[in-house]
C-alpha positions as CSV (number, residue, x, y, z in Angstrom):
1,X,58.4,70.6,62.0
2,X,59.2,72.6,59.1
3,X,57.7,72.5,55.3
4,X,60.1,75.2,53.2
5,X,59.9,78.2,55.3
6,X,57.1,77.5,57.5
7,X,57.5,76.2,60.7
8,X,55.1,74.7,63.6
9,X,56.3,73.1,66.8
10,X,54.2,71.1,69.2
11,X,52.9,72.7,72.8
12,X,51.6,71.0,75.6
13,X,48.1,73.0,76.5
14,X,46.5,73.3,79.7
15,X,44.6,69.5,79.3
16,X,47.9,67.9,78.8
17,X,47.3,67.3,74.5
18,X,49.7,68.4,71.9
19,X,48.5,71.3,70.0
20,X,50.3,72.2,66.8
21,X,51.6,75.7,66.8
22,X,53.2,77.9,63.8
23,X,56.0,80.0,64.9
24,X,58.4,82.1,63.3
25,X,62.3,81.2,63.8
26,X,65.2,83.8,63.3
27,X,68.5,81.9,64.0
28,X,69.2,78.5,63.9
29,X,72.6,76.8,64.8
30,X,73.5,73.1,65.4
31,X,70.5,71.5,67.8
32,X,69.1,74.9,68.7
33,X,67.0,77.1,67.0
34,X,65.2,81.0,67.9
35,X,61.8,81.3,68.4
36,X,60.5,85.0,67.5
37,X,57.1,84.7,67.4
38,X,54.1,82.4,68.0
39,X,55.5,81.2,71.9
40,X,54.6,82.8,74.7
41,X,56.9,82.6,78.1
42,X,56.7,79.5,79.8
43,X,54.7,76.9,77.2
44,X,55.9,73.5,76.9
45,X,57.6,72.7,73.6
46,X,57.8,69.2,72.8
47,X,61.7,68.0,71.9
48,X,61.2,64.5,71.6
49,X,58.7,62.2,70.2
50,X,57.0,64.3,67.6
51,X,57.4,61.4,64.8
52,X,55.0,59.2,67.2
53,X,52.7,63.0,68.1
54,X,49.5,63.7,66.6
55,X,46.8,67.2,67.7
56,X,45.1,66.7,70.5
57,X,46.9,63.4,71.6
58,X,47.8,63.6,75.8
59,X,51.6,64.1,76.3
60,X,53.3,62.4,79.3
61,X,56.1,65.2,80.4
62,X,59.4,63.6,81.2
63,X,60.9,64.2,84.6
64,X,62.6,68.0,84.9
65,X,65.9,66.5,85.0
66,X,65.3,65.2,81.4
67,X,65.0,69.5,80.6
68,X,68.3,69.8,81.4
69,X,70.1,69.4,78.2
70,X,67.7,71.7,76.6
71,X,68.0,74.7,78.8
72,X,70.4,77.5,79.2
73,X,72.1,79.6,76.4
């Protein structure tokens, strides 16, 4: 989500609810974009669905496979 030059994404916290998040992002390309601050290693970023995503609404995590397209370089 971005409003100007702010931007948040959604987590998944420890319960299983979205929490909104501010982060900062440095380079963006096509599809992909660089978090530099306000992640930590390992969190849960939602991808898809965050039209339909409110705080503190449960998530249901999609299969790892469903990862796949997002991970790597």
């Amino acid at each position: 989500m971005s409003n100007s030059d702010n931007f948040s994404v959604f987590v998944v916290d420890d319960n299983g609810n979205a929490q909104v998040r501010p982060i900062e992002v440095g380079l963006r390309l096509a599809g992909k974009a660089e978090g530099l601050k306000g992640l930590n290693p390992g969190e849960k970023v939602v991808v898809e669905g965050v039209q339909k995503l409110r705080p503190g609404a449960p998530v249901k995590l999609a299969p790892p496979e469903a990862a796949a397209p997002y991970l790597g370089s």
